[in-house]
Kinemage of the C-alpha trace (Angstrom):
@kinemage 1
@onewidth
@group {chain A} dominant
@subgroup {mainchain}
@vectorlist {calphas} color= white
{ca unk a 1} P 14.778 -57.422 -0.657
{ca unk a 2} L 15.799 -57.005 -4.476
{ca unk a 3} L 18.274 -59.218 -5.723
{ca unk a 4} L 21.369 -57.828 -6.457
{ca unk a 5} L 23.331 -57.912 -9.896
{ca unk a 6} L 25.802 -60.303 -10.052
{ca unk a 7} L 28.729 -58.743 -11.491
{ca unk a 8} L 31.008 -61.262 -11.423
{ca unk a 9} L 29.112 -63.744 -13.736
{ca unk a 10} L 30.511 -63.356 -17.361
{ca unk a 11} L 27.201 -62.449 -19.174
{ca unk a 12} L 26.580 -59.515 -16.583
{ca unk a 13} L 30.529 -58.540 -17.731
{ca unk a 14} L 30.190 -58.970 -21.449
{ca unk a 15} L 26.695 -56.464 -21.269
{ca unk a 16} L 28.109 -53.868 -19.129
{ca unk a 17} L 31.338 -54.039 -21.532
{ca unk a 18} L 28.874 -53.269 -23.919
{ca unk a 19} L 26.654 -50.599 -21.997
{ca unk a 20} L 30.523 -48.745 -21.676
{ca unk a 21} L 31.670 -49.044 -25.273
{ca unk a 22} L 28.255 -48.141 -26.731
{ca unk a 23} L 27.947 -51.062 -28.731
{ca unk a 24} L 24.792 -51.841 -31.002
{ca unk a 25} L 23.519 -54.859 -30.027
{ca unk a 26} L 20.684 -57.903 -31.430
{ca unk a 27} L 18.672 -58.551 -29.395
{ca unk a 28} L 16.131 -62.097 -30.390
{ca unk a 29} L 13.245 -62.545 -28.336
{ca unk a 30} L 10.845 -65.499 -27.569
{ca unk a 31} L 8.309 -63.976 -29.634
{ca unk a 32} L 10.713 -64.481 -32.755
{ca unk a 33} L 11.136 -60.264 -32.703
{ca unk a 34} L 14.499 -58.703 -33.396
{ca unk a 35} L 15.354 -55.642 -31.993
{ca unk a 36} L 18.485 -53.376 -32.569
{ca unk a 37} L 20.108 -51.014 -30.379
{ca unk a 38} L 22.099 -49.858 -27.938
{ca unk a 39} L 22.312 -51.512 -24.291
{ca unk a 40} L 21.795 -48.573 -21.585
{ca unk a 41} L 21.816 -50.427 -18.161
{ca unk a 42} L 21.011 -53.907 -16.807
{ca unk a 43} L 19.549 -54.913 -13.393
{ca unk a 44} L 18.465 -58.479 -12.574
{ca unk a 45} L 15.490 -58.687 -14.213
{ca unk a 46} L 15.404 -56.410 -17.225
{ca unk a 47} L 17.354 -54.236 -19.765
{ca unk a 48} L 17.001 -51.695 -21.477
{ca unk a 49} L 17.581 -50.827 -25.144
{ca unk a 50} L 17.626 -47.650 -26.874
{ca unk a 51} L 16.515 -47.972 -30.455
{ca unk a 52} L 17.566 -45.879 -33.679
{ca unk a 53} L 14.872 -42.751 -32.666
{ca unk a 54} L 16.650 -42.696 -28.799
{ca unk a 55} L 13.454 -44.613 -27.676
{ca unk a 56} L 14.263 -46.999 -24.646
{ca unk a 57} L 12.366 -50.490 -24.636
{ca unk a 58} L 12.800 -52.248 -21.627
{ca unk a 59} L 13.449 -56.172 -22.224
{ca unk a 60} L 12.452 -58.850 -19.610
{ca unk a 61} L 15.948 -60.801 -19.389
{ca unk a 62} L 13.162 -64.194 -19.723
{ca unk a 63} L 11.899 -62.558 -23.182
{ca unk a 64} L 15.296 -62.818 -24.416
{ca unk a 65} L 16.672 -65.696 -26.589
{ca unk a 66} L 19.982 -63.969 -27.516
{ca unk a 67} L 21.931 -60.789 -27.883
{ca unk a 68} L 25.233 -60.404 -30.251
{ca unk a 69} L 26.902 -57.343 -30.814
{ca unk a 70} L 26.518 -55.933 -34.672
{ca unk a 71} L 29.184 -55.583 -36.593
């Protein structure tokens, strides 16, 4: 069985608030890439981001060092 999202934890709250506003986001990854975009939807494991040309990346939550919302 999957495991399930845990929607009550803050950081699962703060990306979805971010998924519905359709925020740009940072995101820094282990590998010392930045990426920009916008947050699309979240499950336990992974994320996706749409970039700048509508192309979707998905992101390995363990790849990710942070993500801030652009200003």
């Amino acid at each position: 069985m999957a495991p399930e999202l845990e929607t009550g934890l803050p950081s699962i709250r703060q990306i979805q608030t971010l998924i519905r506003e359709n925020r740009e986001v940072e995101l820094k990854l282990i590998t010392n890439d930045l990426l920009t975009g916008k947050v699309r939807w979240q499950d336990p494991d992974c994320l996706c981001l749409y970039d700048h040309y509508d192309q979707p990346t998905i992101v390995w939550r363990q790849a990710i060092v942070y993500m801030k919302p652009k200003l």
